[in-house]
C-alpha positions in Angstrom: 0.0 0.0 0.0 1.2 3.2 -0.8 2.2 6.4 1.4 0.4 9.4 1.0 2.0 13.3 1.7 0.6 16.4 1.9 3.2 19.3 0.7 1.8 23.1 1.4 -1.4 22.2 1.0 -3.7 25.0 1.7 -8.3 25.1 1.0 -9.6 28.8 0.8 -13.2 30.2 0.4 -12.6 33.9 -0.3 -10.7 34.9 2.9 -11.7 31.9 5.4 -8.4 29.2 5.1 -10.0 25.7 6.0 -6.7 24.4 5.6 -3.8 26.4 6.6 -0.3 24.9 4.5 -0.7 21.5 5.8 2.6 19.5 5.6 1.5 15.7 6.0 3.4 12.5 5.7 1.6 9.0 5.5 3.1 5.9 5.8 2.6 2.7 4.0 0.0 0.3 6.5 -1.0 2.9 9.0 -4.2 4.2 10.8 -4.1 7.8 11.1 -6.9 9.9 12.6 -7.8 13.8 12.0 -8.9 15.0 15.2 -10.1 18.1 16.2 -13.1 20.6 17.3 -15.7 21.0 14.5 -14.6 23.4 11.6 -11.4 22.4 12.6 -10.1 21.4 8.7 -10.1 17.5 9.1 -12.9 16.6 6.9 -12.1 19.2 4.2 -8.2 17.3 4.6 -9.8 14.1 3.9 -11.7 14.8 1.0 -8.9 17.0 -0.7 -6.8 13.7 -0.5 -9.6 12.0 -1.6 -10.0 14.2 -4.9 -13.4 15.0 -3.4 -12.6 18.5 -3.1 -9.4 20.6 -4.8 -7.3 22.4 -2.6 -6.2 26.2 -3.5 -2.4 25.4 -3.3 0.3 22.6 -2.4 1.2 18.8 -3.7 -0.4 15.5 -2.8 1.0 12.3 -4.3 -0.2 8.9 -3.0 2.8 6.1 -3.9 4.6 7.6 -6.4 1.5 9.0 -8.6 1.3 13.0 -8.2 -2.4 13.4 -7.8 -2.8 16.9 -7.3 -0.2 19.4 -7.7 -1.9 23.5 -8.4 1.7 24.5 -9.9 1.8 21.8 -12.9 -2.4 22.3 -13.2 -2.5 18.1 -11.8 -5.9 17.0 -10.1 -6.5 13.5 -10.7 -10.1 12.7 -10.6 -11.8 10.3 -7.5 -12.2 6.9 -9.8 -8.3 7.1 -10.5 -6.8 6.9 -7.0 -7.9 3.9 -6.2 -8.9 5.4 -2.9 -12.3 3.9 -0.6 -14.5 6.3 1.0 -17.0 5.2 4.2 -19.4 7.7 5.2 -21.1 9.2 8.1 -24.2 7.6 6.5 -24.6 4.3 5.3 -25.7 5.3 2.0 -27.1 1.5 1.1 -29.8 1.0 -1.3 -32.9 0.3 0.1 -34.3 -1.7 -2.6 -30.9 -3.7 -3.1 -30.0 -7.0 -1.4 -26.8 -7.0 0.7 -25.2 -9.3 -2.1 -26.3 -6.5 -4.6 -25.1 -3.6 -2.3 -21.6 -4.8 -2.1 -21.1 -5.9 -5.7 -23.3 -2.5 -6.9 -19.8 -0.4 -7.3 -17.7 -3.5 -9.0 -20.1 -4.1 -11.9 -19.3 -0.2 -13.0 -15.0 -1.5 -13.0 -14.0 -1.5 -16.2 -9.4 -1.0 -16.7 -6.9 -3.2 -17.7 -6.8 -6.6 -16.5 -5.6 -10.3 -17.3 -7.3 -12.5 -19.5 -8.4 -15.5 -17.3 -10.0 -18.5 -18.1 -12.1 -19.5 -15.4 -13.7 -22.8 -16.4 -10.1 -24.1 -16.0 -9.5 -21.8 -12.9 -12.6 -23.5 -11.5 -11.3 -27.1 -12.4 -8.2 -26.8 -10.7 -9.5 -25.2 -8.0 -12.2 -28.6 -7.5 -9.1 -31.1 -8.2 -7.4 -29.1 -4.8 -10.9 -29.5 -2.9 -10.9 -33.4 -3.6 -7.5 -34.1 -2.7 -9.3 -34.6 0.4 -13.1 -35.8 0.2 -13.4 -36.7 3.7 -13.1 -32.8 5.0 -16.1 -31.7 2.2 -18.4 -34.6 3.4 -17.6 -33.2 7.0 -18.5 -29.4 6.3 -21.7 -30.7 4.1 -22.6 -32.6 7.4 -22.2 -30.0 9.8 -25.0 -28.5 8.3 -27.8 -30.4 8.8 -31.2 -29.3 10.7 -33.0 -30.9 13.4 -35.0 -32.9 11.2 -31.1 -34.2 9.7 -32.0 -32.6 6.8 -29.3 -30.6 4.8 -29.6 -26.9 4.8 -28.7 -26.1 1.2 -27.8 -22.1 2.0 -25.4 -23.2 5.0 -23.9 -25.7 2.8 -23.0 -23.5 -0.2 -22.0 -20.5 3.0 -20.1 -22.8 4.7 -18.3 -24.2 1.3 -17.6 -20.6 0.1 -16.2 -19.8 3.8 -14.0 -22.4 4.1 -12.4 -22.8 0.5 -12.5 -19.4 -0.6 -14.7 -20.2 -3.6 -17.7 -18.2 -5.8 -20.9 -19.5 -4.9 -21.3 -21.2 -8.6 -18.2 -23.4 -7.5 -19.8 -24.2 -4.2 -23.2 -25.2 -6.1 -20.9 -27.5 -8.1 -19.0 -29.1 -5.7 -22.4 -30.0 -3.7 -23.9 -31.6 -6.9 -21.3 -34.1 -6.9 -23.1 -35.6 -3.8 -20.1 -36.9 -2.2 -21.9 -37.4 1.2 -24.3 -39.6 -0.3 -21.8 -41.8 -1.9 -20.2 -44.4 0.4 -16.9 -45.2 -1.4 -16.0 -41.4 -0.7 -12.7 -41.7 -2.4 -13.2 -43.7 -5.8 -15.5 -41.4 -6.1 -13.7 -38.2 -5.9 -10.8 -39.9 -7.7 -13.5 -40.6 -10.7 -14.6 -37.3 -10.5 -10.8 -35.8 -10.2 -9.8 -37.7 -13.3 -12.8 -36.3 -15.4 -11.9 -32.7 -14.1 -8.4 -33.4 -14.9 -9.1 -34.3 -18.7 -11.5 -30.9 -19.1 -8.1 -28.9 -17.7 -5.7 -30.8 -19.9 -7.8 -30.0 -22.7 -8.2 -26.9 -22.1 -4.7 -26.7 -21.5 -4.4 -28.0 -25.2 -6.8 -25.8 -26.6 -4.0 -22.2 -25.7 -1.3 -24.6 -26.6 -2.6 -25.2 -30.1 -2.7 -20.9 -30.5 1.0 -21.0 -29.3 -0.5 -19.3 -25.8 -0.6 -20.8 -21.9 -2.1 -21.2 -18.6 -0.1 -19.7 -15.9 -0.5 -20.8 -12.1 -3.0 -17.7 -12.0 -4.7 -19.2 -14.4 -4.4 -15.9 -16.5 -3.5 -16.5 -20.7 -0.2 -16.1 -21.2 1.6 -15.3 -24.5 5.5 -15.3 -25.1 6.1 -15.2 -21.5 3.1 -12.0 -21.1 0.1 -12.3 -19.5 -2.0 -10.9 -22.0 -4.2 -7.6 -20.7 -6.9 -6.1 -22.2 -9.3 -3.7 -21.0 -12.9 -4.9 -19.7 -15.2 -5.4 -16.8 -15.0 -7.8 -13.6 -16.6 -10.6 -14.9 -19.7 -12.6 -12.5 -17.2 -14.6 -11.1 -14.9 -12.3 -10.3 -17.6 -9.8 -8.8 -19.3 -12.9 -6.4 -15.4 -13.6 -5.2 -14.5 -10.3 -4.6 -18.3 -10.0 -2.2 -17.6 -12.9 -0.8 -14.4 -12.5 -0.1 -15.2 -9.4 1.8 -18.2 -10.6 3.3 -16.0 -13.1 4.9 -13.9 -9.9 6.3 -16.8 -8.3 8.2 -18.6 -11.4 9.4 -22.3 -10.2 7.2 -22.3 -14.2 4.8 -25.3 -14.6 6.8 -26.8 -11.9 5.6 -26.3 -11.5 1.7 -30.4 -12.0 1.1 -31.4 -9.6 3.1 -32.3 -5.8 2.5 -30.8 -3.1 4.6 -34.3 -2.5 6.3 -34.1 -5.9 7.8 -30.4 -5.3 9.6 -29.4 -3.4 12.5 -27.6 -0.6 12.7 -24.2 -2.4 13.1 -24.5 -4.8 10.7 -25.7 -1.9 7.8 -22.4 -0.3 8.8 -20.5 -3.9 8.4 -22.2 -3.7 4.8 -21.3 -0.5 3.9 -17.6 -1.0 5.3 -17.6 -4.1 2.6 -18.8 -2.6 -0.1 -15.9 0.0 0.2 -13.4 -2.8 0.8 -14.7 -4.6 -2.5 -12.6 -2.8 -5.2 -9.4 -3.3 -2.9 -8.6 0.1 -2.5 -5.2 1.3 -1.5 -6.5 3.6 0.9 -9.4 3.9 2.9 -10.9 6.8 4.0 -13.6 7.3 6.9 -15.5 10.2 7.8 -16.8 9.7 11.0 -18.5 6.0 10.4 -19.6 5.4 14.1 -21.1 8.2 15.0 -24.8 6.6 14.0 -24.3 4.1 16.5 -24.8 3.8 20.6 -22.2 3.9 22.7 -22.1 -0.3 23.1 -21.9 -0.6 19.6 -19.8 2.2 19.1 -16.9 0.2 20.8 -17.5 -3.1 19.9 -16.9 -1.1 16.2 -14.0 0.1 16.9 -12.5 -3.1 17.9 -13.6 -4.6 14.4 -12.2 -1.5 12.6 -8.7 -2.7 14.2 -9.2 -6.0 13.2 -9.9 -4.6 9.7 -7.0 -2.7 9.6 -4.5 -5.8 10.1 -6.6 -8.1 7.7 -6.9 -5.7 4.9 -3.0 -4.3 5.0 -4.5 -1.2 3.7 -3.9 2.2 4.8 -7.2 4.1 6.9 -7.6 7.7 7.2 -10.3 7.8 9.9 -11.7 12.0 10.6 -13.1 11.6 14.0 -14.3 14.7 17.1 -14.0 12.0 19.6 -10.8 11.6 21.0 -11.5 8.5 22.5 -11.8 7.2 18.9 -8.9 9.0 18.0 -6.3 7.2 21.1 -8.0 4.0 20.6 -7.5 3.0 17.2 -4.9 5.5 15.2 -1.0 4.0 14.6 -0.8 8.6 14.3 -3.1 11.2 15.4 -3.3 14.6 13.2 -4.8 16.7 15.4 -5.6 20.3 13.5 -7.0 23.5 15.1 -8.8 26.4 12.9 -6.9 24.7 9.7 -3.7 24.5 11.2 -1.8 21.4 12.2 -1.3 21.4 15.9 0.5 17.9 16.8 1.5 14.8 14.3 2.5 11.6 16.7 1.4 8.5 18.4 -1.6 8.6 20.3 0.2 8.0 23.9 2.8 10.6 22.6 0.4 13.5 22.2 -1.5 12.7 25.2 1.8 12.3 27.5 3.7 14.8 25.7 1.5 17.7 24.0 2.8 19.9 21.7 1.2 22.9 23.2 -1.8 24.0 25.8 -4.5 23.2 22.9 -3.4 20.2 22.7 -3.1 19.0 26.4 -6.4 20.5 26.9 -8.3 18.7 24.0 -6.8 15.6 24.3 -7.3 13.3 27.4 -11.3 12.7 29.6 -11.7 14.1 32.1 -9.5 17.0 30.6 -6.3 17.8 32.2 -5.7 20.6 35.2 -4.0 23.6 34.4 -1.8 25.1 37.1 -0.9 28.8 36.8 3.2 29.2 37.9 5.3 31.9 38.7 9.1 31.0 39.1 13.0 30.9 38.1 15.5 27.8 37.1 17.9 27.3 40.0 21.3 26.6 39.2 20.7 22.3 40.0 18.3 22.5 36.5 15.2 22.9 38.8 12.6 25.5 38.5 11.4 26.9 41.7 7.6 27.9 41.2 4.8 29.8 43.2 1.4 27.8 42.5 -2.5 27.8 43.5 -1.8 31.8 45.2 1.4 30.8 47.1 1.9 26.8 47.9 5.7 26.8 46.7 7.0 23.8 44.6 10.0 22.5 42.8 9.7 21.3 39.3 12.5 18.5 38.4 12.8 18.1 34.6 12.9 14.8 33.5 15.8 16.0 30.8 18.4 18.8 30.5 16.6 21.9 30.1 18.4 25.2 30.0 15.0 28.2 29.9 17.4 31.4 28.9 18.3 29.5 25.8 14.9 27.8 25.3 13.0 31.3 24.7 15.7 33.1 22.6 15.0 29.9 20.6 11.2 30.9 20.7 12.0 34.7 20.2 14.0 33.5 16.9 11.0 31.5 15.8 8.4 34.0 16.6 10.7 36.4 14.9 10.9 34.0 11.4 7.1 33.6 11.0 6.6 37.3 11.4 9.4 38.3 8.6 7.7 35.0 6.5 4.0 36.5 6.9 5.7 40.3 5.6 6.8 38.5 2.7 3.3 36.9 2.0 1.7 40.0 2.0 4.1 41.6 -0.2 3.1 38.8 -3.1 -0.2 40.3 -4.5 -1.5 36.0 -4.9 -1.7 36.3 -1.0 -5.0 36.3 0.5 -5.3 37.6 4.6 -6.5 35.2 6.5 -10.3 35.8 7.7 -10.2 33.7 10.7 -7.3 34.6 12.8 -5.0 32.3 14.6 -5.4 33.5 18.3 -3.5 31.9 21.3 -5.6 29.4 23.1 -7.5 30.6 26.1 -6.8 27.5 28.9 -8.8 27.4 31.3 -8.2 27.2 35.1 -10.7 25.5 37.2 -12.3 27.6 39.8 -14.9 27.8 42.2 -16.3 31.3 41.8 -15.0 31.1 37.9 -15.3 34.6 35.9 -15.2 33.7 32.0 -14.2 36.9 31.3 -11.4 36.8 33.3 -9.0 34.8 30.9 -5.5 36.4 30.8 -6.8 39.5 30.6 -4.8 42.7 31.4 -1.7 40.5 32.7 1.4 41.4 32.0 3.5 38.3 31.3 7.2 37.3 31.5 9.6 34.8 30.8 8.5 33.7 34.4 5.1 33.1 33.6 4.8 29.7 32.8 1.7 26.6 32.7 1.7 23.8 34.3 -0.6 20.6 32.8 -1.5 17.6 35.4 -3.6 15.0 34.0 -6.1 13.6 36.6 -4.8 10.3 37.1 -1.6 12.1 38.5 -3.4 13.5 41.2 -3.2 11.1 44.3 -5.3 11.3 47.8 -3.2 9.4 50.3 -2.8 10.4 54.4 0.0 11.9 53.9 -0.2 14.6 50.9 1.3 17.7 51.2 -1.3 19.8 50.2 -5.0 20.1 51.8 -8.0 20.1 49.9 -11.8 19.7 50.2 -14.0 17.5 48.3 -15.6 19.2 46.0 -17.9 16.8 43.7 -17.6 12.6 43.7 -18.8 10.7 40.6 -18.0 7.2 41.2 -18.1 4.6 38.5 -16.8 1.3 40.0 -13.4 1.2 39.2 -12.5 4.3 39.8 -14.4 7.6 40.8 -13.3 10.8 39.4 -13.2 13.6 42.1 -13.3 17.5 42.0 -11.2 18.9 45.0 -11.2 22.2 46.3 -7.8 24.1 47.1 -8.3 27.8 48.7 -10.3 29.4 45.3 -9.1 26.5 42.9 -10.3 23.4 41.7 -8.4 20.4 40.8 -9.7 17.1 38.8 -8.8 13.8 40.2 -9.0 10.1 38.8 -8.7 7.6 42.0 -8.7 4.0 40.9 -10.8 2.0 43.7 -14.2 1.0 44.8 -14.2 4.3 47.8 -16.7 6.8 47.8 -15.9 9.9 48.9 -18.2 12.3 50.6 -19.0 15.6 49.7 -17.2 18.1 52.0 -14.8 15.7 53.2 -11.1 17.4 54.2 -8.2 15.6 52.0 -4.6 15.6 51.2 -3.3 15.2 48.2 -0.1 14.8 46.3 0.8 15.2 42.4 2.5 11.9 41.6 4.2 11.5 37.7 6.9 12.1 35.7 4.5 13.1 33.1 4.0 16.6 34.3 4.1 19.2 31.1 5.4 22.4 31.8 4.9 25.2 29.4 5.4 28.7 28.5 2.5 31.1 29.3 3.4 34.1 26.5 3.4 31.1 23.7 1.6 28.3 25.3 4.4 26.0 24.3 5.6 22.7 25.5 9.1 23.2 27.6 9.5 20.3 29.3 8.4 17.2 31.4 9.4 16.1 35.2 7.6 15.9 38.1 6.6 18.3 41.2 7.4 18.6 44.8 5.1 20.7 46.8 7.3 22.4 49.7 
């Protein structure tokens, strides 16, 4: 399967920038995700890759075919990328069968293929299945009713399951009656003999044209398979539904009509009717979102299953962020067109890139902790938090802050002389909706929204720091006193609000204990995985842990 990246690319209507010049790198076999709030870019991302939508500027090649590049005028239409596409909705004709819905999109194939002949593909693949009569009689047994009667549509399911066959070599394969003969193998030797005279004439038949059967079965001519361009023929159409029927579990269910299926198993059809053409990519625009929560995750785990069956690569756009950490090898996450972190999902969640991104990913969301402080000469930060409990921060690597922000202040200067030179090029269009720094939130009792950052004058002192709720421990002998402030207990674990002086801080305490309302606590900040950031820029510094003092 092939990589797909994204150079520059940039989607504009008039001056609002969907995508801001996204740089994007997709490897062969992976699961990536586009997370992020609605209007965010991650839809309009996965249809420009798609060809479902043409971006204003940039350079996307999947494999090594250019598919859309605005400087040499290249936008390869939908049909030749060979990409899938699952939708929000199920889009299944009502009126259609399952059988029909899947194999609706392969009747319209028509390219350059091998010439096959499948009589003799079909032979060979019988004088395989009779090498050993005994296991046929044995799956045509297995499916007989209560009344030891044979269940004619089990027997050609079960057949087509277990050899990997079209259902007109299953039907042929039962005629031969085999369980109803009781010298099982002079019969299937007869039967093998006759089927190897039709291949050997067959055979004969190419040879006589100076032509061959390869081990594909595919016409062969001075060493060349010979191609020419048609459509899939019946066979190939019932092998290719079957095969991915087989995939997603639905054999069952190839008679019915969408009406008469739940709402997982409509979803299990429409995922197999994308899978039919063997895409090299698949792309999925928020597919669970129609289902409960139940179903939602026994989806999911499916959808990973998928993933390692098919070898193919998924491009999943998802809001839910639990979706997002539980089945992406990469998560994109993009803000207001712009991309905000590219890693692994445990990477962005222990390691954001930046206050957005600590804040959007993780449930129940992460505490912010307003700091004031200077690096001591050990490598330590000393830092005033929640209106004057002193701490120590301890970074988990090297960090030296004076150098840190004149790296920042070189950086910040960069993208301001870049954006003068954009608006000197008369082709530039001002972006509408700005890029603003992200407004964190601190948790407080008596909270004033309007009182976000807001007339404060900030320094290279000023920093954030991010604790995730798990981190935050009650135990007899925390250093810092706090009251409980809410309890929502869920069995394993309860997740607690706790109140220190004006502030409020989120806690995730594994354990069947409920905790009272009211109830005086201690409580200690126990990780390694503490983020610290810089206020002015809202930028990761650094991880280590804390020591209250």
């Amino acid at each position: 399967m092939p990589n797909i990246k994204l150079t520059n690319v940039t989607k504009r209507w008039g001056k609002y920038y969907a995508v801001d010049n996204l740089n994007l790198d997709i490897e062969d076999n992976s699961f990536i995700t586009l997370l992020g709030p609605s209007g965010c870019g991650k839809t309009t991302t996965l249809r420009m890759i798609a060809g479902l939508e043409t971006p204003t500027t940039g350079r996307i090649t999947i494999g090594d075919k250019v598919v859309f590049d605005s400087e040499q005028g290249i936008n390869m239409p939908p049909n030749k990328r060979r990409v899938g596409f699952l939708f929000q909705n199920y889009a299944l004709w009502p009126n259609m069968t399952v059988y029909d819905n899947i194999a609706f999109g392969l009747s319209n194939v028509k390219e350059e293929l091998p010439t096959y002949n499948f009589s003799y593909k079909n032979t060979m693949k019988l004088i395989e299945i009779l090498s050993n009569p005994k296991e046929v009689i044995k799956h045509i047994e297995e499916c007989r009713d209560k009344n030891n009667k044979i269940d004619l549509n089990k027997v050609l399911l079960k057949l087509i399951d277990t050899y990997s066959i079209s259902t007109l070599t299953a039907k042929t394969l039962f005629s031969y009656n085999l369980h109803e003969v009781k010298a099982t193998q002079d019969a299937a030797n007869q039967i093998t003999n006759d089927l190897t005279k039709k291949a050997d004439e067959i055979r004969a038949s190419y040879k006589a044209k100076g032509q061959e059967l390869n081990e594909e079965c595919a016409v062969v001519d001075r060493g060349k398979v010979i191609k020419t361009i048609r459509n899939l023929s019946k066979e190939e159409i019932d092998l290719s539904v079957r095969r991915v029927a087989r995939i997603v579990k639905i054999g069952m269910f190839m008679d019915r009509y969408p009406a008469e299926l739940s709402g997982g198993q409509q979803q299990r059809v429409a995922i197999a009717r994308t899978l039919a053409p063997e895409p090299t990519v698949l792309f999925m625009d928020e597919p669970l979102s129609n289902l409960d929560a139940k179903l939602r995750l026994e989806m999911r785990y499916e959808l990973q299953r998928l993933h390692v069956e098919t070898g193919s690569t998924f491009v999943y756009v998802t809001h839910d962020q639990m979706e997002a950490m539980t089945l992406a090898t990469k998560i994109c996450l993009i803000n207001n067109g712009i991309l905000q972190q590219y890693a692994a999902p445990l990477d962005v969640y222990n390691k954001p890139n930046n206050l957005f991104v600590a804040d959007f990913v993780g449930n129940p969301s992460v505490n912010f902790i307003e700091a004031k402080g200077k690096q001591q000469e050990d490598g330590s930060i000393a830092l005033s938090i929640l209106d004057g409990i002193n701490a120590t921060f301890k970074p988990s690597a090297a960090i030296n802050l004076r150098k840190w922000f004149e790296h920042r202040n070189t950086v910040e200067d960069e993208e301001i002389e870049v954006r003068q030179k954009s608006l000197q090029d008369k082709r530039y269009v001002e972006k509408g909706n700005k890029d603003e720094a992200f407004k964190y939130h601190i948790a407080k009792v008596n909270y004033d929204e309007f009182d976000m950052q807001e007339d404060k004058v900030i320094t290279d002192e000023n920093f954030v720091i991010a604790v995730r709720p798990e981190c935050v421990s009650i135990t007899e002998s925390g250093d810092v006193e706090g009251i409980i402030y809410g309890a929502m207990p869920t069995g394993m674990e309860s997740t607690v609000k706790i109140r220190v002086g004006e502030f409020l801080l989120t806690g995730v305490i594994f354990g069947n204990v409920l905790y009272q309302i009211g109830t005086t606590v201690h409580i200690d900040i126990t990780s390694d995985n503490i983020t610290l950031y810089d206020q002015k820029s809202g930028k990761y510094i650094v991880s280590g842990s804390i020591q209250i003092m």
